[in-house]
C-alpha positions as CSV (number, residue, x, y, z in Angstrom):
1,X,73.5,74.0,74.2
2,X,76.5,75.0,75.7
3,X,75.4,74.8,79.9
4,X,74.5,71.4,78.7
5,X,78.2,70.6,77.4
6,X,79.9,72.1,80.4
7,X,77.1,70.3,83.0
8,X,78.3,67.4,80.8
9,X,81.8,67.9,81.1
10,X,81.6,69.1,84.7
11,X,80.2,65.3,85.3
12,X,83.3,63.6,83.4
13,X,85.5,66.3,85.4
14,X,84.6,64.9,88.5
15,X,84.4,61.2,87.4
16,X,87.7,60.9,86.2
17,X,88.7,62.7,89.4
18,X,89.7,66.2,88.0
19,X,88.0,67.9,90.7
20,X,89.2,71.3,89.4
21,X,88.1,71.1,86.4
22,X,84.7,69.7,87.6
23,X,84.6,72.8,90.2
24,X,84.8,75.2,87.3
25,X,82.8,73.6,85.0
26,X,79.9,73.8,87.6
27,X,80.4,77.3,89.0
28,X,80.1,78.1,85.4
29,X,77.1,76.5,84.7
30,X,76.0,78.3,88.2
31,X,75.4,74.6,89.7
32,X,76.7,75.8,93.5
33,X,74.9,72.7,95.0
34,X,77.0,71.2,92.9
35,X,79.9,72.9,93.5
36,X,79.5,72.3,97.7
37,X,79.1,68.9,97.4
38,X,82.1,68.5,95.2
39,X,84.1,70.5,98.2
40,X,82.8,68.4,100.7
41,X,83.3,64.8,98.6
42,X,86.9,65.7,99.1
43,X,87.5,67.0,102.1
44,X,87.7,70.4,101.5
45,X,85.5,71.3,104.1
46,X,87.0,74.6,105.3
47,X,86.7,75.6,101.8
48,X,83.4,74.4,101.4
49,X,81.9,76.5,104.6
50,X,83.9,79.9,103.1
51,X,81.8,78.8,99.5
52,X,78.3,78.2,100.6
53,X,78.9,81.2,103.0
54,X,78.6,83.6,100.0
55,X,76.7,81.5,97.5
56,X,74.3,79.3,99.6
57,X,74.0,80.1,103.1
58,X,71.2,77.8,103.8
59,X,73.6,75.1,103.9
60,X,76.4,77.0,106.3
61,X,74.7,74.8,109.8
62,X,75.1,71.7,108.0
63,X,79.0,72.0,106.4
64,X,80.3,74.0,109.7
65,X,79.1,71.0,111.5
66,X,81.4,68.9,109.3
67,X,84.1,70.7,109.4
68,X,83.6,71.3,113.2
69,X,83.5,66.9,113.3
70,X,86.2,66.7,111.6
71,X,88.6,69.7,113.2
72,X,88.2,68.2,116.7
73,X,89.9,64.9,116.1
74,X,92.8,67.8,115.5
75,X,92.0,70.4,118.2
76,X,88.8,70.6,119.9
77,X,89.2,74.3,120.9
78,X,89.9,74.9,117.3
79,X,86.5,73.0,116.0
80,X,84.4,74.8,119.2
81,X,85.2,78.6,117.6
82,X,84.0,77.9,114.4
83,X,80.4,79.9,114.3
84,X,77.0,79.0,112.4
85,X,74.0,81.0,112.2
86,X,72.0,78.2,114.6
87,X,74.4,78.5,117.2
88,X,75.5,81.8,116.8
89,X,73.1,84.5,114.7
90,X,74.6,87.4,115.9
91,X,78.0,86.7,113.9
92,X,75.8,86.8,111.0
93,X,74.1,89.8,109.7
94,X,71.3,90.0,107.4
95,X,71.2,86.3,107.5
96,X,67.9,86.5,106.6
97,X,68.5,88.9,103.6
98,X,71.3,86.0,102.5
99,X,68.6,83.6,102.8
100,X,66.3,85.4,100.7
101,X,69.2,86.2,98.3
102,X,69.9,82.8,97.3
103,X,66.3,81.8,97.1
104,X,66.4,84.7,94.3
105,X,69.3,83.2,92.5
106,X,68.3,79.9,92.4
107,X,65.5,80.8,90.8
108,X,66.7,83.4,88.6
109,X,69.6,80.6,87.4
110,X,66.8,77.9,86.5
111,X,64.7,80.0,84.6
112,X,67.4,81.3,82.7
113,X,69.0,77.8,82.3
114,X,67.4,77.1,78.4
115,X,67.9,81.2,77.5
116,X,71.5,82.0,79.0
117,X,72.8,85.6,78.5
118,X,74.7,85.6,75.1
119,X,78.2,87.5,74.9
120,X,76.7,89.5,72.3
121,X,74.4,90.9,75.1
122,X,77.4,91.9,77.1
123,X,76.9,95.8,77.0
124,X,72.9,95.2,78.2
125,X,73.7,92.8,80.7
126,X,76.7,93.7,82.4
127,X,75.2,96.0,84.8
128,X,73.8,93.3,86.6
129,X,77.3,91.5,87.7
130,X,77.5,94.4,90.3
131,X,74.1,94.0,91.4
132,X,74.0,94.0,95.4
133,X,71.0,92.2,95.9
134,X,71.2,92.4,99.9
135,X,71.2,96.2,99.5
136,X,68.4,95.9,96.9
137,X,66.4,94.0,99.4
138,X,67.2,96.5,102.1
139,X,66.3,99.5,100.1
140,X,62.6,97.9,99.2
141,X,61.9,96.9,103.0
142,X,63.2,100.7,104.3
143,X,66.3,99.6,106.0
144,X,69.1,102.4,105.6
145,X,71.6,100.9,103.1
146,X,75.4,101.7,103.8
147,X,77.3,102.9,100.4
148,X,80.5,101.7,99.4
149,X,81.9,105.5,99.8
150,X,80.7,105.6,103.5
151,X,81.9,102.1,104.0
152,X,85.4,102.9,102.6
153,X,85.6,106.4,104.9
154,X,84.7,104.3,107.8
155,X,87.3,101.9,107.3
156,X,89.9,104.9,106.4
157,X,88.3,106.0,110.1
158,X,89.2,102.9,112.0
159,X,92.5,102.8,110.1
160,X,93.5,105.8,111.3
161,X,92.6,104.5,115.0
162,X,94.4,101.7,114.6
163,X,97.4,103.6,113.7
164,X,97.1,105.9,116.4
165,X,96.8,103.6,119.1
166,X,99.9,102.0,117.7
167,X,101.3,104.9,117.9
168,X,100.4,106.0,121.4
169,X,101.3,102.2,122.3
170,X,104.9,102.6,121.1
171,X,105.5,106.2,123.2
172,X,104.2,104.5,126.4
173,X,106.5,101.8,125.4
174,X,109.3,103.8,124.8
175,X,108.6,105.9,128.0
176,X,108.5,103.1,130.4
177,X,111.9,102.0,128.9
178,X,113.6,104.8,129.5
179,X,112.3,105.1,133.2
180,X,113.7,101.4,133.5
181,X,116.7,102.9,132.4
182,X,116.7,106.1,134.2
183,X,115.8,103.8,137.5
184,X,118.8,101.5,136.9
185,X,121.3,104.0,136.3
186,X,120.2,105.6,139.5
187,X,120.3,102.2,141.5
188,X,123.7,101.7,140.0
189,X,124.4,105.5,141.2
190,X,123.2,104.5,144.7
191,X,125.2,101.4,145.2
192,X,128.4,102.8,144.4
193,X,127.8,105.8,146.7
194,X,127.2,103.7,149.2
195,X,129.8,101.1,149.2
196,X,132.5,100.9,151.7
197,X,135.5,103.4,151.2
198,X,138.9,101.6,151.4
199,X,141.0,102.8,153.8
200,X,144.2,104.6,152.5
201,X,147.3,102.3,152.2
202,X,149.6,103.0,155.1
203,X,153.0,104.9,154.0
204,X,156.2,103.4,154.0
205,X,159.0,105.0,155.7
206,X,162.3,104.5,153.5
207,X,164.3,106.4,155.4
208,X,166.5,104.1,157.5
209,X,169.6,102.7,155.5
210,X,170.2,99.3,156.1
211,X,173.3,99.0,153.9
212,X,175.7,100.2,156.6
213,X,177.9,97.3,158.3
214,X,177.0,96.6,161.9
């Protein structure tokens, strides 16, 4: 049974301290609790927040708060930005959807887990690896779903703002240095024209002789 043999080898992995190897073996196996606790036994907590983020986000609150403990021996401004859905729910969207997402996975992957997809059922099966299941879920409780055409124009749209207000940023830019050069040359103008005129050197008469005997 071959998630057996990699669950098996995912164990050694780990136990003889090849944590990479363990990592993989798991994800394969579709063991993310696994996987999580793997990231947080050694220290890869940052890494461990970004994971469980995208494949278990009922376990966000309890590895941000980790990584928050363990960021403020380092800097405490640092470790107060990092955001959770109990603290902060508006930085993440469709939480609840994520939460009902994972519940759907978990429980697709164990009944699966004695009848796993063969490669010889590739061509039936391989619609579902771009499955969104948040906009499934969306699209079965009424709530508009954004396409990935519409979300690609929108961020061609903001580009293109971006860009202009560069652009508009660099003109002002360039404007109010050439007024600070304009005003210069102009103070520069000023000062000369109203600095003190020498008076003209005095003419010497040469027109005694002095050579003559007295």
């Amino acid at each position: 049974n071959l998630p057996l043999m990699m669950e098996k080898l995912a164990e050694l992995a780990a136990d003889d301290g090849k944590t990479n190897v363990a990592f993989i073996a798991y994800l394969l196996t579709g063991n993310v609790e696994a996987c999580a606790d793997l990231l947080i036994a050694t220290k890869r907590l940052p890494e461990a927040a970004f994971f469980v983020r995208t494949y278990l986000p009922s376990r966000i609150d309890e590895i941000v708060s980790l990584w928050k403990e363990d960021l403020s021996s380092i800097s405490e401004s640092a470790a107060n930005a990092l955001a959770c859905p109990k603290d902060n729910p508006d930085t993440f969207a469709d939480m609840d959807i994520a939460l009902e997402v994972e519940k759907m996975f978990i429980s697709q992957r164990d009944a699966s887990k004695d009848s796993p997809v063969l490669a010889k059922d590739y061509l039936t099966a391989k619609d579902d690896l771009e499955l969104n299941l948040i906009d499934l879920i969306k699209t079965k409780r009424g709530i508009p779903v954004v396409t990935k055409e519409e979300k690609e124009a929108e961020a061609q749209r903001l580009a293109a703002e971006q860009a202009a207000m560069e652009e508009e940023a660099a003109r002002q830019a360039a404007e109010v240095a050439r007024q600070a050069e304009e005003a210069a040359a102009a103070a520069e103008a000023d000062a000369e024209a109203e600095a003190p005129v020498p008076p003209p050197e005095e003419a010497v008469d040469d027109s005694h002789d002095f050579t003559d005997d007295w």
